[in-house]
N, C-alpha and C positions, 0 to 999 in steps of 0.2 A: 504494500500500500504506500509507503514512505519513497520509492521508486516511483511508482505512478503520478503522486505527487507533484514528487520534486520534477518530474518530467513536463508535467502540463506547467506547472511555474516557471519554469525554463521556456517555455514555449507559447507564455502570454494567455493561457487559457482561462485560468481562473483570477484574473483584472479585468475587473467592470471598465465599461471604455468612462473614461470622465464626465462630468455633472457640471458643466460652465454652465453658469449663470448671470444673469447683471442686478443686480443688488439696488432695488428702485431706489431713486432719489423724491423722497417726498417734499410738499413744498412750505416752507418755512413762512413764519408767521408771528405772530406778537410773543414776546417773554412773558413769564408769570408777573414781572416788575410791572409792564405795560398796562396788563391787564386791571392789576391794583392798585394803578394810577388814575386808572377810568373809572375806577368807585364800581368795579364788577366784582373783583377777589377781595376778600377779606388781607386785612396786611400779611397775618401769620403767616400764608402761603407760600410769599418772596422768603421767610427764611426754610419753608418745606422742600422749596424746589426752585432755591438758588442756584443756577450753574443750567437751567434747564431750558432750551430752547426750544417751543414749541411748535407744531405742523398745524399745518392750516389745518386739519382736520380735527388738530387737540382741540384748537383753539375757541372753532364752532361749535364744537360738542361743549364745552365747558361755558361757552355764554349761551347756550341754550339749558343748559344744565343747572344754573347759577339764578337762570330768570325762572325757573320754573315748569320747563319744557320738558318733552320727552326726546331721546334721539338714541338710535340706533349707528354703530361705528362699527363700519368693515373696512377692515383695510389687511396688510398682509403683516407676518410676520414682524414685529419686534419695531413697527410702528408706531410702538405706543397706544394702543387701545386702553389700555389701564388706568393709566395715567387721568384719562377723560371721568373716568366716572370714579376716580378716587379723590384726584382734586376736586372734584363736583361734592362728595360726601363729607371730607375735608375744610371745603368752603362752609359746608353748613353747620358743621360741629364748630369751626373758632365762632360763627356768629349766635349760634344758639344755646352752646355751652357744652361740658361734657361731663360724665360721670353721673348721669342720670338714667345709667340702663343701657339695653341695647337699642340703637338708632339707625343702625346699617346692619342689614345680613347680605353677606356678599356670597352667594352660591356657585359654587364648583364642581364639574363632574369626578374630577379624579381627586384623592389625595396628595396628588404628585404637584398638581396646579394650586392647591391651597397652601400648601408647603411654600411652594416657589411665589406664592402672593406675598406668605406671610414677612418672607424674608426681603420681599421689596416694602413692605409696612416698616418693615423694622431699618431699611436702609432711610427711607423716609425719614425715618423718627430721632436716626442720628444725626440726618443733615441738618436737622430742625433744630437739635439740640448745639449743634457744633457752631450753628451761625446766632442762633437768639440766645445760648447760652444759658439755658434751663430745659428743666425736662418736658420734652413733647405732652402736652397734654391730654394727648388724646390714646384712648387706650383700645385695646384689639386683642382678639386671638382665635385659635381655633379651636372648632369642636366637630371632630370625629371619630369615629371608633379606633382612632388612634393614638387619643387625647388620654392620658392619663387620668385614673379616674379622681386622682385628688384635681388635679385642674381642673377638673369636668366640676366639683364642686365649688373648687376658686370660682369660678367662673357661675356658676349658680345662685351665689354667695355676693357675689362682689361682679354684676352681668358688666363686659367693658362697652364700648362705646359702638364696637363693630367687633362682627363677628363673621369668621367665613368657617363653611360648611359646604356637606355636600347632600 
């Protein structure tokens, strides 16, 4: 077998032909500063998502988001869709307050994407903390059958501000 192998490796058989791609360029648009300079974003948000340049399509979705609206965001891969409807929730927690329950449930199919949320919540939560210089106020976590069950009680006990699940 280890012959056969190394024979077809030797002779190009088992290399998939390449996967070129072109990598869209989406089209750029107001900063979070901007936007909180137009009396749309709450201040907190320049220190959430300082450094963060926005796509036109953040940008609509989040003034629709912010007035009241509903909106639906397809776009592709690692375009920032998240971003839209967290700054969106984000907005409403500095203006409404926090620690009064849960106020977002953010729903996920797998626990592989709640995981990988959670940890962009928490990258959030440092940049928030590194430029205003206190601690993020807004609190979060998860709960799924993967959720330890004393945290399943933290979290019962003390609900944070958002929660993702699936």
């Amino acid at each position: 077998i280890k012959d056969k192998v190394q024979n077809k490796l030797e002779n190009g058989e088992l290399w998939p032909d390449p996967l070129i791609q072109f990598n869209p360029s989406f089209q750029k648009s107001d900063s979070v500063a901007d936007l909180v300079t137009a009396g749309l974003l709450h201040p907190g948000l320049n220190d959430v998502f300082r450094g963060f340049d926005l796509y036109a399509h953040q940008s609509e979705a989040m003034k629709l988001g912010v007035s009241g609206k509903s909106f639906i965001v397809t776009s592709g891969t690692g375009s920032g869709k998240s971003l839209t409807y967290i700054g969106t929730v984000f907005n409403h927690l500095f203006k409404q307050g926090t620690g009064k329950g849960i106020k977002a449930i953010l729903v996920y199919p797998m626990n592989a994407l709640i995981n990988s949320q959670e940890d962009e919540l928490e990258k959030f939560a440092q940049n928030y903390k590194a430029n205003a210089g206190q601690d993020f106020p807004i609190t979060f976590g998860a709960y799924t059958g993967q959720t330890a069950q004393e945290d399943r009680e933290r979290m019962v006990n003390s609900p944070p501000d958002i929660i993702l699940t699936n």
